[in-house]
C-alpha positions in Angstrom: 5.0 -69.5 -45.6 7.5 -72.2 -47.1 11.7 -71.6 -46.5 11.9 -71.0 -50.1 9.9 -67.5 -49.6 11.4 -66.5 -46.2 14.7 -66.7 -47.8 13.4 -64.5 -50.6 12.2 -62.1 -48.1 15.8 -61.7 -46.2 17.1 -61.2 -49.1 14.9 -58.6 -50.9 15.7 -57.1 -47.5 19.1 -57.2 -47.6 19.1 -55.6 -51.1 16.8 -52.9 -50.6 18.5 -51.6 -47.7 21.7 -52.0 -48.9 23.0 -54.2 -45.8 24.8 -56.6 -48.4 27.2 -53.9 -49.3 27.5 -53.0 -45.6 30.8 -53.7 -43.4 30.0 -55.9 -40.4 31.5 -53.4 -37.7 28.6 -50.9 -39.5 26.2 -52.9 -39.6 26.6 -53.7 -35.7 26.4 -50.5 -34.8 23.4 -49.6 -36.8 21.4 -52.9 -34.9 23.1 -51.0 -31.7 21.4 -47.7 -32.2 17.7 -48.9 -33.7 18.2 -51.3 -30.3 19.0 -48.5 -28.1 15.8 -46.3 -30.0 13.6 -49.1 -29.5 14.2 -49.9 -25.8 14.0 -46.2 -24.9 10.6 -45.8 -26.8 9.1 -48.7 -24.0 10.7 -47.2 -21.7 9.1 -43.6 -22.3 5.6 -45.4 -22.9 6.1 -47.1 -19.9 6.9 -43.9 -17.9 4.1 -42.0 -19.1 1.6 -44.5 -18.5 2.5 -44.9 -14.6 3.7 -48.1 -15.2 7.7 -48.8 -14.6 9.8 -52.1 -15.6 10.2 -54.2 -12.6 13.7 -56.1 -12.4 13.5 -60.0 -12.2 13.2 -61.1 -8.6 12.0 -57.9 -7.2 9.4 -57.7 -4.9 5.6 -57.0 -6.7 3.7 -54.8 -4.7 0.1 -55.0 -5.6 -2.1 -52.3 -7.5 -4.1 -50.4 -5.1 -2.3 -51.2 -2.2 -0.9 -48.5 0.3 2.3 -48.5 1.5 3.0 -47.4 4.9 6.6 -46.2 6.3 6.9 -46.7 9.7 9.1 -44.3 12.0 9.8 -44.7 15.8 11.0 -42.8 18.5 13.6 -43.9 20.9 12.0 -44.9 24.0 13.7 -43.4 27.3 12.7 -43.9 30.9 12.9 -40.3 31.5 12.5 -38.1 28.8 14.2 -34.7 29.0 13.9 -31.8 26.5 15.7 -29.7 25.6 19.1 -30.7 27.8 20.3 -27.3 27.6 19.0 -23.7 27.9 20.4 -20.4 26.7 20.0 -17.3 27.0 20.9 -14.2 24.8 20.9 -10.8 27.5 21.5 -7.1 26.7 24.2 -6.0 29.1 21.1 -4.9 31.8 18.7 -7.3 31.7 17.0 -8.3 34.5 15.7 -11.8 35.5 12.4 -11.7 33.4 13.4 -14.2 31.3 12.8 -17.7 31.8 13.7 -21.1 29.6 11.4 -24.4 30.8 12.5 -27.6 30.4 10.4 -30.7 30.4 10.8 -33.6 32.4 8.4 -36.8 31.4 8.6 -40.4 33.2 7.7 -43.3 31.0 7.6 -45.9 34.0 4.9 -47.3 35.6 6.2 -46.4 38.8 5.6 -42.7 39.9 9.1 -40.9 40.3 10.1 -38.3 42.5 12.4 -35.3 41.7 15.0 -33.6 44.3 15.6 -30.1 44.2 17.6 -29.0 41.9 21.3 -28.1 42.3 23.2 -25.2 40.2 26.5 -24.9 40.4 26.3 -21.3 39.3 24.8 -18.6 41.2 23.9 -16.8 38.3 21.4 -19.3 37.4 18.1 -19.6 40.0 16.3 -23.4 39.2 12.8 -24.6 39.8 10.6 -27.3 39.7 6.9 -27.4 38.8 4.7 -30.1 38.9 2.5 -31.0 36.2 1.3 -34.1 36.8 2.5 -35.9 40.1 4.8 -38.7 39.7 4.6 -38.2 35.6 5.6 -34.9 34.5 7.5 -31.8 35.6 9.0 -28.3 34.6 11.8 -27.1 35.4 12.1 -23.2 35.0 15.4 -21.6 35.0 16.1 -18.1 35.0 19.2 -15.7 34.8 20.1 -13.9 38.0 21.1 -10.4 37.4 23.4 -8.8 37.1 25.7 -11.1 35.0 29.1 -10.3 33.9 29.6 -9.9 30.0 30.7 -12.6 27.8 29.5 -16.2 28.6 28.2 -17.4 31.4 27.5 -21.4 32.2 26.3 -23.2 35.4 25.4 -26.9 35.7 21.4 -28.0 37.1 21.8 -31.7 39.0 18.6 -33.2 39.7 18.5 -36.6 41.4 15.3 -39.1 40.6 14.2 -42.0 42.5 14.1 -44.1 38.9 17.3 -46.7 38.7 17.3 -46.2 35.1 18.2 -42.8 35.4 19.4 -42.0 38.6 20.8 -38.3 37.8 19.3 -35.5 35.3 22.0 -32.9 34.1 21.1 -29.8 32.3 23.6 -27.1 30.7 22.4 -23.5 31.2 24.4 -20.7 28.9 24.2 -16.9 29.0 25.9 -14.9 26.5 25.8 -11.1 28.1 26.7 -8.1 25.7 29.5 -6.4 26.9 28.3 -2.5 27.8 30.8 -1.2 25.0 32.0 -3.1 21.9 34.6 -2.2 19.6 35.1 -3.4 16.2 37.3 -4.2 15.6 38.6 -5.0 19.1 42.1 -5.1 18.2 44.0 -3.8 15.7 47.2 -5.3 13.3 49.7 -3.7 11.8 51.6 -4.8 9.3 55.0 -6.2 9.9 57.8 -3.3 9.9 58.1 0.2 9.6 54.9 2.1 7.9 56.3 2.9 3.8 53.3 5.5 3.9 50.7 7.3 6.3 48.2 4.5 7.4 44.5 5.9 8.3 42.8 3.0 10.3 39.0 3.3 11.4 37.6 1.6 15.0 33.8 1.8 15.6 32.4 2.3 19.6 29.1 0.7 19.9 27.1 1.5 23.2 25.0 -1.5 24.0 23.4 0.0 27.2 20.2 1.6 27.9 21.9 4.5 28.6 23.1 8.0 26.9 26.9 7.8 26.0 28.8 10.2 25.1 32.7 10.1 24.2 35.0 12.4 26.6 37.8 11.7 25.2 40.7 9.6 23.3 44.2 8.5 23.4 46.9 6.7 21.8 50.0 5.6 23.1 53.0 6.3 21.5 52.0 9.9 20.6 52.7 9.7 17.3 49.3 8.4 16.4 47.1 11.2 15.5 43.3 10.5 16.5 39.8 12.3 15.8 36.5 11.2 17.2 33.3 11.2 15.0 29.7 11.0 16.6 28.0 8.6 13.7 24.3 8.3 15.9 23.6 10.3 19.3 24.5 8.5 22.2 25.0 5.3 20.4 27.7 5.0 17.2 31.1 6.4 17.5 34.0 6.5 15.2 37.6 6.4 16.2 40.0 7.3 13.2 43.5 6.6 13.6 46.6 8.1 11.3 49.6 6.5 11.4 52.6 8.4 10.0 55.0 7.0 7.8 58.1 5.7 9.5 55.7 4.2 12.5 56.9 0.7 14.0 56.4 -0.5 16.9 59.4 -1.5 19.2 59.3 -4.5 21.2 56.7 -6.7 22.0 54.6 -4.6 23.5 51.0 -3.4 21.9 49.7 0.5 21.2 46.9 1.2 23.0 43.8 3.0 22.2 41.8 4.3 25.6 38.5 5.4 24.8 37.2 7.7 28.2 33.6 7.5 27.7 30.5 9.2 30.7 29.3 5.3 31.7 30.0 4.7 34.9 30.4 1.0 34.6 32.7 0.8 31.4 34.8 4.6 31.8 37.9 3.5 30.1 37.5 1.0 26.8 40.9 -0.3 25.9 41.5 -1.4 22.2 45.3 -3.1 21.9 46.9 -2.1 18.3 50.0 -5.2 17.3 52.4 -4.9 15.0 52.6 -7.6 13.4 49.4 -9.6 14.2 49.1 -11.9 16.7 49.6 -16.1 15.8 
């Protein structure tokens, strides 16, 4: 094809699709878009074929080949798992349950174990041997009866390995209380009552034992008080109605006492403020 005709064919071009009566910034923008429509077409052919651009200078990988990911553990002389051990007890459980923690040399040497050391009576610590010199348990158990709330101790064991000399292990009870109440304190709010105030408290027995509620009181007097029986035994509501006018003087909390026929929690005490606590 000569220059002559090429020129000819530009030109029919031009004229045809009107580019010679076309501003420049237009025409830009109209080679912008069929650009942008004409990239994302390979792109989407590319996609859908499996196939994906690869960026100069990026490593090829090639077809067929498997690619492995490689992940690897920390290696420790004495591996010990877990490092804690807790417990969740009803108020009177016994000492059935029992948490085992592993203990697994990765020396050559065979290592030997002392016994351990708890720094909390509640908790009773033992070692079992697996394998000699390689692997042990270590079985702990709760020793009942435990106070409610939490409960922690401390388990030394001393090795005959230099690269860990000492083994430390965190054991944690958390022991219902017998009786709960919710909530266990109540707030006022700040200055003297506008209106009555009716305020609901719910006793929860948590023991394997029948409950009953004997009895109620509130101090200052003024707070009126009935006791409802939600489930037998088990659920108990405390409804409090405070009479307009009520404010507490000084710094010292209403009280709630709750008499109730266990023998280990007789009295619950639930502290009413006015205003909250910070």
């Amino acid at each position: 094809m000569s220059a002559v005709n090429v020129h000819k064919d530009i030109d029919r071009i031009w004229n045809d699709y009107g580019l010679r009566k076309m501003t420049t910034r237009r025409f830009l923008r109209r080679l912008a878009v069929a650009g942008f429509f004409m990239w994302s077409g390979i792109f989407l052919a590319a996609a859908q074929s499996g196939a994906a651009p690869v960026a100069e200078g990026a490593p090829k990988i090639r077809s067929g080949a498997t690619v492995r990911q490689s992940k690897g553990a920390v290696w420790k002389a004495i591996d010990v798992a877990p490092s804690s051990v807790i417990f969740q007890l009803a108020p009177e459980a016994g000492s059935n349950e029992m948490r085992t923690v592993k203990i697994t040399s990765n020396i050559e040497q065979p290592i030997e174990l002392s016994s351990p050391q708890v720094s909390n009576p509640f908790f009773r610590a033992v070692i079992v041997t697996v394998r000699p010199g390689r692997e042990f348990d270590l079985q702990v158990t709760p020793v009942a009866p435990l106070p409610a709330g939490n409960v922690q101790g401390f388990i030394t064991i001393k090795t005959s390995s230099t690269n860990l000399p000492v083994i430390e292990i965190t054991a944690l009870a958390i022991v219902q209380p017998l009786v709960t109440a919710t909530p266990s304190q109540m707030c006022l709010p700040a200055g003297a009552l506008t209106v009555p105030a009716q305020y609901t408290i719910a006793i929860q027995n948590n023991s394997t034992q029948a409950m009953r509620v004997v009895g109620a009181s509130v101090s200052p007097a003024t707070v009126r008080h009935r006791v409802i029986e939600t489930q037998s035994n088990r659920v108990f509501h405390v409804i409090l109605t405070f009479p307009a006018g009520f404010q507490l003087s000084g710094d010292q909390p209403a009280v709630l006492n709750v008499k109730t026929t266990l023998k280990d929690m007789p009295v619950l005490k639930v502290p009413i403020f006015q205003p909250c606590l910070k």
